[in-house]
N, CA, C and O atoms as a GROMACS GRO file, in nm:
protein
  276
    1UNK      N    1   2.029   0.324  -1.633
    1UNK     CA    2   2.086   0.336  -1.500
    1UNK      C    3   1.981   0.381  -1.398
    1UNK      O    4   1.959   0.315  -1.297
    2UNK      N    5   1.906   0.513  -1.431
    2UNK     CA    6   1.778   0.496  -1.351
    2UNK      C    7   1.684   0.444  -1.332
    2UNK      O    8   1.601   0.478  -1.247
    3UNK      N    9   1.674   0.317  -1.434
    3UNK     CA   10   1.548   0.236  -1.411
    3UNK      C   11   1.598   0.160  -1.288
    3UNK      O   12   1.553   0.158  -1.174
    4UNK      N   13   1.728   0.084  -1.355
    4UNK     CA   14   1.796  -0.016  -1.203
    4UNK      C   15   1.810   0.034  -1.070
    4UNK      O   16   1.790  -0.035  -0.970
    5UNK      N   17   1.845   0.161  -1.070
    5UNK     CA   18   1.838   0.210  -0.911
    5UNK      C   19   1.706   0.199  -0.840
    5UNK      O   20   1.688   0.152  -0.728
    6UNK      N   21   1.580   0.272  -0.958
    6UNK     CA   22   1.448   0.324  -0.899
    6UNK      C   23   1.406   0.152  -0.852
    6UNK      O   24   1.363   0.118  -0.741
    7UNK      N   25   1.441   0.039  -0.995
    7UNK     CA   26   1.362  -0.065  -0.904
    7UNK      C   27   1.446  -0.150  -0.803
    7UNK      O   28   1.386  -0.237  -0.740
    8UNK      N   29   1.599  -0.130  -0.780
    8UNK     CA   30   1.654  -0.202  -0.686
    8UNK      C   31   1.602  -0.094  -0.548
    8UNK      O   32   1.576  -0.142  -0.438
    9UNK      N   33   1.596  -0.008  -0.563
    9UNK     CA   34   1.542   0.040  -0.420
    9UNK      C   35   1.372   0.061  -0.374
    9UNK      O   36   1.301   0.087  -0.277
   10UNK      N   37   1.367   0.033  -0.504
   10UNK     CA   38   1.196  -0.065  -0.479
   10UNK      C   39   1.186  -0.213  -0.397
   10UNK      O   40   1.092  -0.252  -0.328
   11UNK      N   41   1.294  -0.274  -0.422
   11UNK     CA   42   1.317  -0.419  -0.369
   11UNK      C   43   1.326  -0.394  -0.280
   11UNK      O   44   1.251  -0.425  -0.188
   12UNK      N   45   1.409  -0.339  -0.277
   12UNK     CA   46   1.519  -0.296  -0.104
   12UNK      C   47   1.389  -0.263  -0.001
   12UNK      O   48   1.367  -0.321   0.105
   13UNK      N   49   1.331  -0.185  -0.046
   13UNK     CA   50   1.243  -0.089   0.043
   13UNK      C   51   1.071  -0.208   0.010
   13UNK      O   52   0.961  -0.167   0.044
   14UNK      N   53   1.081  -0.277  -0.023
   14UNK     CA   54   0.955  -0.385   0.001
   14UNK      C   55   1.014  -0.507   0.104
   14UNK      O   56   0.969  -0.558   0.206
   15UNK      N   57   1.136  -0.528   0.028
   15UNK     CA   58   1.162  -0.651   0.091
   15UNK      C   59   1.249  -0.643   0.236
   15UNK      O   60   1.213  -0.720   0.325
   16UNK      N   61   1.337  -0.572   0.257
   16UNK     CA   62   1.451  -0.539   0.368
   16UNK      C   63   1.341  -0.463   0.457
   16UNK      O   64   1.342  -0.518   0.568
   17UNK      N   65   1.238  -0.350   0.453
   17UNK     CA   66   1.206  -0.285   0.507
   17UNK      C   67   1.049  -0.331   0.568
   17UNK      O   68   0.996  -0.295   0.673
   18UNK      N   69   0.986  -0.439   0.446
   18UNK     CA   70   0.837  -0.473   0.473
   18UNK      C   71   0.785  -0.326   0.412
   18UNK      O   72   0.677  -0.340   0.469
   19UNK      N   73   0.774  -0.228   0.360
   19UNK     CA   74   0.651  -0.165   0.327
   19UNK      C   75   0.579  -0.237   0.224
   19UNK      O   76   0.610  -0.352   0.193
   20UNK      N   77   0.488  -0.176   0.172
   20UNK     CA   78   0.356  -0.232   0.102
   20UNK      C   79   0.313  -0.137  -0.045
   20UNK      O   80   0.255  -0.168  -0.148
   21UNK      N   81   0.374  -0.006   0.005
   21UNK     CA   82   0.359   0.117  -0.108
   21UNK      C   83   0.492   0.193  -0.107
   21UNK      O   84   0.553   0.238  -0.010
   22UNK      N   85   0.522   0.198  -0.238
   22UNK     CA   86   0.635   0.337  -0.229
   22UNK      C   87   0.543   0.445  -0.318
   22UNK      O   88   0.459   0.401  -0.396
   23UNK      N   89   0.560   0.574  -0.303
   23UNK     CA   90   0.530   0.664  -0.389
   23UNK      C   91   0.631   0.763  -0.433
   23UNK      O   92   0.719   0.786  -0.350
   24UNK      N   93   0.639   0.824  -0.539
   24UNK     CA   94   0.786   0.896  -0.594
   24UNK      C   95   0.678   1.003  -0.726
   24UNK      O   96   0.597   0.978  -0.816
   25UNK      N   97   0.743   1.129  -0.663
   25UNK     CA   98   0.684   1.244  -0.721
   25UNK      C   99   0.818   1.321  -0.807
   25UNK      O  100   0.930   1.337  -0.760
   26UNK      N  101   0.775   1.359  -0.932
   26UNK     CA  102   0.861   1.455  -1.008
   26UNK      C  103   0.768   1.590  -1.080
   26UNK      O  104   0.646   1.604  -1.077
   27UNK      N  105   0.845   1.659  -1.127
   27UNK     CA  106   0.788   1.761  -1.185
   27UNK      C  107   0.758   1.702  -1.327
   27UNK      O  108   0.804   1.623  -1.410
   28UNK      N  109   0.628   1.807  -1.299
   28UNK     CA  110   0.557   1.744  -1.484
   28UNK      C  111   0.596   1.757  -1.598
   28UNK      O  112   0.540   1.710  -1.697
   29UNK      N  113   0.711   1.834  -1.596
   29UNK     CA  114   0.755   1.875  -1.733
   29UNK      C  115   0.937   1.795  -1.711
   29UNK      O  116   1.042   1.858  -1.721
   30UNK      N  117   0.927   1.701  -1.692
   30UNK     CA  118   1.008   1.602  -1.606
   30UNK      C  119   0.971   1.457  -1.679
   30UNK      O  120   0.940   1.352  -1.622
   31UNK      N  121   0.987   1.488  -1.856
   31UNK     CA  122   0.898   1.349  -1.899
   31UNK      C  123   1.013   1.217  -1.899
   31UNK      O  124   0.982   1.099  -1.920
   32UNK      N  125   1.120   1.256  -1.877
   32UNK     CA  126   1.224   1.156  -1.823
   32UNK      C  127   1.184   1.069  -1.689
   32UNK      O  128   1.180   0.947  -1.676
   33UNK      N  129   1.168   1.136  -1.628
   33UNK     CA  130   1.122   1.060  -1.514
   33UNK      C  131   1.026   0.988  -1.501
   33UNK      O  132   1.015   0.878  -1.448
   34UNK      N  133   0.934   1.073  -1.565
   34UNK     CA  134   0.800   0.975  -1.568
   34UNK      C  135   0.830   0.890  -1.670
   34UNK      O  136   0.777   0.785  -1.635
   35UNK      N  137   0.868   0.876  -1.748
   35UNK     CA  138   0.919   0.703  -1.833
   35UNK      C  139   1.012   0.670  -1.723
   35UNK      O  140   0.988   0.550  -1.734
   36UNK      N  141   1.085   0.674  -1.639
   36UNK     CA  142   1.151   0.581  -1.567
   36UNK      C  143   1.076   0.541  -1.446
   36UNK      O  144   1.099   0.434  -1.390
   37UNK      N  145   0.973   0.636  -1.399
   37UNK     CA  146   0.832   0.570  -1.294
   37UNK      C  147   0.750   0.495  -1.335
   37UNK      O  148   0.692   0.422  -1.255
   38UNK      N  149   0.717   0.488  -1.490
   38UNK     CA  150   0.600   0.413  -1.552
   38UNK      C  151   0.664   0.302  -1.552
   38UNK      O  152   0.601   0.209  -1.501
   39UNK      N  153   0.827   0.263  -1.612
   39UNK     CA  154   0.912   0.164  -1.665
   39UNK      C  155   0.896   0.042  -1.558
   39UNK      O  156   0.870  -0.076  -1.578
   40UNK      N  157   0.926   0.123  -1.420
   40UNK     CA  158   0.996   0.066  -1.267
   40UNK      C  159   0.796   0.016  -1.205
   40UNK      O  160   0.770  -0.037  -1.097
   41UNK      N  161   0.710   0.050  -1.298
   41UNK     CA  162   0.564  -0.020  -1.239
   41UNK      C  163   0.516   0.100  -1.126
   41UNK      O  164   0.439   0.087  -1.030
   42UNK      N  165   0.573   0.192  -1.162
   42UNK     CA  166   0.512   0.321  -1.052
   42UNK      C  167   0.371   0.348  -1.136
   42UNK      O  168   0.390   0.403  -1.244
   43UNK      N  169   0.239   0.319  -1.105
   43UNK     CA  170   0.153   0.390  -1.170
   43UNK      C  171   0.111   0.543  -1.179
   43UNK      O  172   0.066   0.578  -1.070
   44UNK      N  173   0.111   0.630  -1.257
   44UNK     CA  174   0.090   0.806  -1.250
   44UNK      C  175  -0.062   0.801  -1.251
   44UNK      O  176  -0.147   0.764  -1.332
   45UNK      N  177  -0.062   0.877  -1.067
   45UNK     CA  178  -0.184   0.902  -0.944
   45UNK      C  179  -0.214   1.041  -1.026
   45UNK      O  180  -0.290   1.100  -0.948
   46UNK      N  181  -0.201   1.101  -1.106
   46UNK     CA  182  -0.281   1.246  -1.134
   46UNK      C  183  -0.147   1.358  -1.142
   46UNK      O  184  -0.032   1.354  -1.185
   47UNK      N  185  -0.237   1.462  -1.072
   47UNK     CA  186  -0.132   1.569  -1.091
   47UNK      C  187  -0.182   1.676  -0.975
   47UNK      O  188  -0.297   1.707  -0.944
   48UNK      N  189  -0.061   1.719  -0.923
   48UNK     CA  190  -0.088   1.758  -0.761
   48UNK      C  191   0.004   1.898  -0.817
   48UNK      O  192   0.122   1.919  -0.845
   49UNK      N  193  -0.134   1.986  -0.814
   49UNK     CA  194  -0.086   2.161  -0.868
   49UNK      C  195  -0.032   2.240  -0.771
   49UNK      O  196  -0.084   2.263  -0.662
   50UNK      N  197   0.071   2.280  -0.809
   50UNK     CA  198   0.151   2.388  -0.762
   50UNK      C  199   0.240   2.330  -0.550
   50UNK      O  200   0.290   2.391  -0.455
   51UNK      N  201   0.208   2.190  -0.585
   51UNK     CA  202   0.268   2.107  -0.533
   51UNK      C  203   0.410   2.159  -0.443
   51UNK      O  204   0.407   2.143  -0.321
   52UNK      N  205   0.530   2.221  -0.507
   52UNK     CA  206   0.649   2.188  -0.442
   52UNK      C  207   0.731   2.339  -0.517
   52UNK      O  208   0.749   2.338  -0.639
   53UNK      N  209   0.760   2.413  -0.467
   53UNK     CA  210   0.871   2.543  -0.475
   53UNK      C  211   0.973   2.513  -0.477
   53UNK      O  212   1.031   2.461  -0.382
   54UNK      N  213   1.039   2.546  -0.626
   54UNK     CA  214   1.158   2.539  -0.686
   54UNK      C  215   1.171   2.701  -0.661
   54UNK      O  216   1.079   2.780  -0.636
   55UNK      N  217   1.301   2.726  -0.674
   55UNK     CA  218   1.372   2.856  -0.729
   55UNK      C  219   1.287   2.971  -0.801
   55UNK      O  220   1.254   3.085  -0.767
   56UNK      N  221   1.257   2.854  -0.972
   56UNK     CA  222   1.152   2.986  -1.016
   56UNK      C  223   1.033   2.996  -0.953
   56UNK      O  224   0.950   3.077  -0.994
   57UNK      N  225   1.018   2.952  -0.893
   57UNK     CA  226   0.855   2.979  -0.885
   57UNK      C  227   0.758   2.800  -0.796
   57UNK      O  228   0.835   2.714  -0.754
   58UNK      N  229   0.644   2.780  -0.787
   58UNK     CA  230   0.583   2.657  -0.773
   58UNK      C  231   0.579   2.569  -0.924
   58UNK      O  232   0.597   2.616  -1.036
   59UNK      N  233   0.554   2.442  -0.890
   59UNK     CA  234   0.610   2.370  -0.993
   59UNK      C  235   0.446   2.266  -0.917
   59UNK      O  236   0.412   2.258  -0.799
   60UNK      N  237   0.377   2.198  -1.053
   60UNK     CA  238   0.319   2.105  -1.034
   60UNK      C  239   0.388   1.983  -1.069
   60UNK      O  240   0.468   1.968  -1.162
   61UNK      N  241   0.340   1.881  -0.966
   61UNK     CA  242   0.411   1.761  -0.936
   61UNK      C  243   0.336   1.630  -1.014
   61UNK      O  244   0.224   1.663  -1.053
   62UNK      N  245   0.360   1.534  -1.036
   62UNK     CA  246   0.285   1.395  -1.092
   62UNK      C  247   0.351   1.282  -0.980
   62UNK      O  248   0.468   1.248  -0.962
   63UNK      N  249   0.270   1.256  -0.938
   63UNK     CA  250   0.284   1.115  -0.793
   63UNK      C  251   0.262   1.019  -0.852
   63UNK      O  252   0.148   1.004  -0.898
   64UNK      N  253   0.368   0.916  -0.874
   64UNK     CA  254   0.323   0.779  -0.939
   64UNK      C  255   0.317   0.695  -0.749
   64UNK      O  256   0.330   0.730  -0.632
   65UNK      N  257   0.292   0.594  -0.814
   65UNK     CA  258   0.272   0.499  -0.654
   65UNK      C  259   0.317   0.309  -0.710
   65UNK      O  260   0.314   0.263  -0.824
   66UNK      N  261   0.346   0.255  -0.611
   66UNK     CA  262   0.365   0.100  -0.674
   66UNK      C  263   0.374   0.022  -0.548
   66UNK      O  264   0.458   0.047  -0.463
   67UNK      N  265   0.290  -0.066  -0.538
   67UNK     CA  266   0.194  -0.176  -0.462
   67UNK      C  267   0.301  -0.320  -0.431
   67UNK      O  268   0.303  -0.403  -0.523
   68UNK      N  269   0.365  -0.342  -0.338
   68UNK     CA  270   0.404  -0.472  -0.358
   68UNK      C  271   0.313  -0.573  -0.346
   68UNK      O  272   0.236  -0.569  -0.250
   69UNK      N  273   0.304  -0.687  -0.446
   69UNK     CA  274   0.281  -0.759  -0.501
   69UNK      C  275   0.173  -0.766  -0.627
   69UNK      O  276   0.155  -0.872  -0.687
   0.00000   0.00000   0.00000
Protein backbone atom coordinates (compact mmCIF):
# COMPACT_ATOMS: atom_id res chain seq x y z
CA UNK A 1 0.00 0.00 0.00
CA UNK A 2 2.92 2.34 0.54
CA UNK A 3 4.76 1.57 -2.37
CA UNK A 4 1.45 2.55 -4.59
CA UNK A 5 0.83 5.79 -2.87
CA UNK A 6 4.75 6.86 -2.71
CA UNK A 7 4.84 6.06 -6.61
CA UNK A 8 1.31 7.33 -7.65
CA UNK A 9 2.25 10.62 -6.09
CA UNK A 10 5.49 10.43 -7.79
CA UNK A 11 3.41 10.46 -11.09
CA UNK A 12 1.13 12.93 -9.94
CA UNK A 13 3.83 15.29 -8.88
CA UNK A 14 6.12 14.72 -12.30
CA UNK A 15 3.43 14.61 -14.53
CA UNK A 16 0.26 17.01 -13.29
CA UNK A 17 2.78 19.35 -11.70
CA UNK A 18 6.02 19.25 -14.28
CA UNK A 19 8.72 18.88 -11.51
CA UNK A 20 11.91 17.10 -12.42
CA UNK A 21 13.01 15.89 -8.69
CA UNK A 22 11.06 14.74 -5.73
CA UNK A 23 13.04 14.14 -2.55
CA UNK A 24 11.48 12.26 0.64
CA UNK A 25 13.40 12.01 3.96
CA UNK A 26 12.75 9.44 6.92
CA UNK A 27 14.43 8.57 10.00
CA UNK A 28 17.27 6.08 9.85
CA UNK A 29 16.18 3.65 12.03
CA UNK A 30 12.96 3.79 9.77
CA UNK A 31 14.17 0.60 7.64
CA UNK A 32 10.52 0.31 6.42
CA UNK A 33 10.63 3.23 4.69
CA UNK A 34 13.67 3.09 3.23
CA UNK A 35 12.60 -0.28 1.41
CA UNK A 36 9.56 1.57 0.28
CA UNK A 37 11.98 4.73 -1.06
CA UNK A 38 14.48 2.31 -2.63
CA UNK A 39 11.27 0.10 -4.07
CA UNK A 40 9.40 3.54 -5.55
CA UNK A 41 13.30 4.37 -7.42
CA UNK A 42 14.04 7.03 -4.64
CA UNK A 43 17.86 6.70 -4.60
CA UNK A 44 19.43 7.00 -0.62
CA UNK A 45 21.56 10.64 -0.91
CA UNK A 46 23.56 9.77 2.49
CA UNK A 47 22.65 10.66 5.85
CA UNK A 48 21.86 14.18 7.15
CA UNK A 49 22.84 14.07 11.20
CA UNK A 50 20.77 15.19 13.72
CA UNK A 51 18.61 16.52 10.89
CA UNK A 52 14.92 16.91 12.38
CA UNK A 53 13.54 17.01 16.35
CA UNK A 54 11.26 14.48 17.36
CA UNK A 55 9.91 14.42 20.97
CA UNK A 56 12.90 12.35 22.23
CA UNK A 57 15.43 14.12 21.23
CA UNK A 58 17.18 14.93 17.31
CA UNK A 59 16.86 12.12 15.05
CA UNK A 60 19.23 11.63 11.91
CA UNK A 61 17.48 11.62 8.66
CA UNK A 62 18.34 9.52 5.16
CA UNK A 63 17.14 11.74 1.93
CA UNK A 64 16.45 9.50 -0.92
CA UNK A 65 15.78 11.68 -4.24
CA UNK A 66 14.18 10.42 -7.79
CA UNK A 67 14.82 12.11 -11.22
CA UNK A 68 12.01 12.05 -13.75
CA UNK A 69 12.97 10.25 -16.51
Amino acid sequence: MALHATNRAAEWAFHDLGLHCLELTHGVRNTASCRVAQKAGFALEGTKRSATLHADGWHDMHPHARVNG
